[in-house]
LUMVOSE-141772 format. One line per 10 residues: number of its first residue (from 1); for each residue z, x, y of C-alpha. Coordinates in nm, 4 decimals. Layout:
// residues N
NUM = Z X Y  ...;
END
This chain:
// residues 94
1 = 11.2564 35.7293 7.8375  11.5980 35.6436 7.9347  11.7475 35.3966 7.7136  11.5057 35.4076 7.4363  11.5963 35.3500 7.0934  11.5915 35.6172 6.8510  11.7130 35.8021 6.5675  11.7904 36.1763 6.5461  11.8441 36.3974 6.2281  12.0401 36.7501 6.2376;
11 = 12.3828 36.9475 6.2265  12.6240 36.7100 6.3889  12.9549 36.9061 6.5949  13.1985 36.6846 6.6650  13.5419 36.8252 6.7562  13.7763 36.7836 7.0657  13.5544 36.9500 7.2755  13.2363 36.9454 7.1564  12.9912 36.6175 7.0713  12.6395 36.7822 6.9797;
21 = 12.3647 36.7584 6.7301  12.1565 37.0352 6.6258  11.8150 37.1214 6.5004  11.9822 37.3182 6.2014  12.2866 37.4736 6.1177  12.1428 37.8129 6.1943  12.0815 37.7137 6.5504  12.4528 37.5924 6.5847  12.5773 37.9237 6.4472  12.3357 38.1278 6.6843;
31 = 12.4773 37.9097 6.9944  12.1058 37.7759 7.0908  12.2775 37.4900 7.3160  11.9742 37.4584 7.5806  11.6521 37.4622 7.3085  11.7911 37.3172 7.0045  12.0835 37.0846 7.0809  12.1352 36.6702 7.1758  12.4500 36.5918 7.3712  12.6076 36.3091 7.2032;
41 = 12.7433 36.0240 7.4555  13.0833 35.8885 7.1792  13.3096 35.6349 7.1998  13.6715 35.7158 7.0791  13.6281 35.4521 6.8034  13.2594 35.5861 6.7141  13.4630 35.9833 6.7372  13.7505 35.8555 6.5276  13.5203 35.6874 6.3007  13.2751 35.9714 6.2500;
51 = 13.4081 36.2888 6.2874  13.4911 36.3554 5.9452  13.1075 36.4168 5.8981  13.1108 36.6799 6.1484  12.9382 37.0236 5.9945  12.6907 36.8294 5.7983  12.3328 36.7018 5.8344  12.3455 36.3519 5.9210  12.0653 36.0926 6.1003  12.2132 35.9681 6.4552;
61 = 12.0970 35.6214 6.5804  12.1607 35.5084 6.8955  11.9754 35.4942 7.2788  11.8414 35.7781 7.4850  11.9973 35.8716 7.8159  11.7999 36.1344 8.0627  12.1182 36.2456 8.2117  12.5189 36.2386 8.0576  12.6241 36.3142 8.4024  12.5400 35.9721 8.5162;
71 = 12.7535 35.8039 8.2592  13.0678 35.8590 8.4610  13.2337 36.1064 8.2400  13.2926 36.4086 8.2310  13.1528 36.6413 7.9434  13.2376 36.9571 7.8962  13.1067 37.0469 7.5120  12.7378 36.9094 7.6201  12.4218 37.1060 7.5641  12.2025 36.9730 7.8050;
81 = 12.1949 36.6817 8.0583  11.9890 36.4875 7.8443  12.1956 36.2369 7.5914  12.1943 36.0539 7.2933  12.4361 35.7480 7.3032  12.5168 35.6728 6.9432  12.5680 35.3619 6.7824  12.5717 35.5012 6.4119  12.5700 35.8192 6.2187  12.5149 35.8694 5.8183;
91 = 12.4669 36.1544 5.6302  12.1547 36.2529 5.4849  12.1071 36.2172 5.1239  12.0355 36.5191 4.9388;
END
């Protein structure tokens, strides 16, 4: 599991204090963190590079981590202990 590639689709979050992906937009505006939300493991560049999508549906790419904790940092917007290290985002076509 940990460290496998993968891609993700959902309601990307990211602000100062918060780097998340949800299921759907209705989950993010019902706060269902533990059941329908990926932390998101950013680099600065990656944020400053990407966070003009935030609030939109976009498709993630990047490697699976079973625990953010582990990574060193600290993260205090996550959902869950299990992470999503991203390499790329786009948005989805409608």
């Amino acid at each position: 599991m940990d460290g496998q590639k993968l891609s993700v689709s959902g309601y990307l979050i990211l602000d100062e204090s918060a780097f998340l992906i949800f299921d759907s937009e209705k989950s993010y505006k019902r706060k269902e963190y533990a059941r329908n939300c990926v932390s998101l493991l950013i680099s600065q560049s990656n944020f400053e590079q990407f966070r003009g999508l935030s609030k939109s549906f976009v498709v993630v790419s990047g490697q699976l981590r079973k625990s953010i904790s582990a990574s060193g940092r600290v993260h205090l917007g996550g959902c869950n202990d299990v992470g999503l290290e991203v390499r790329d985002i786009h948005p989805v076509r409608e």
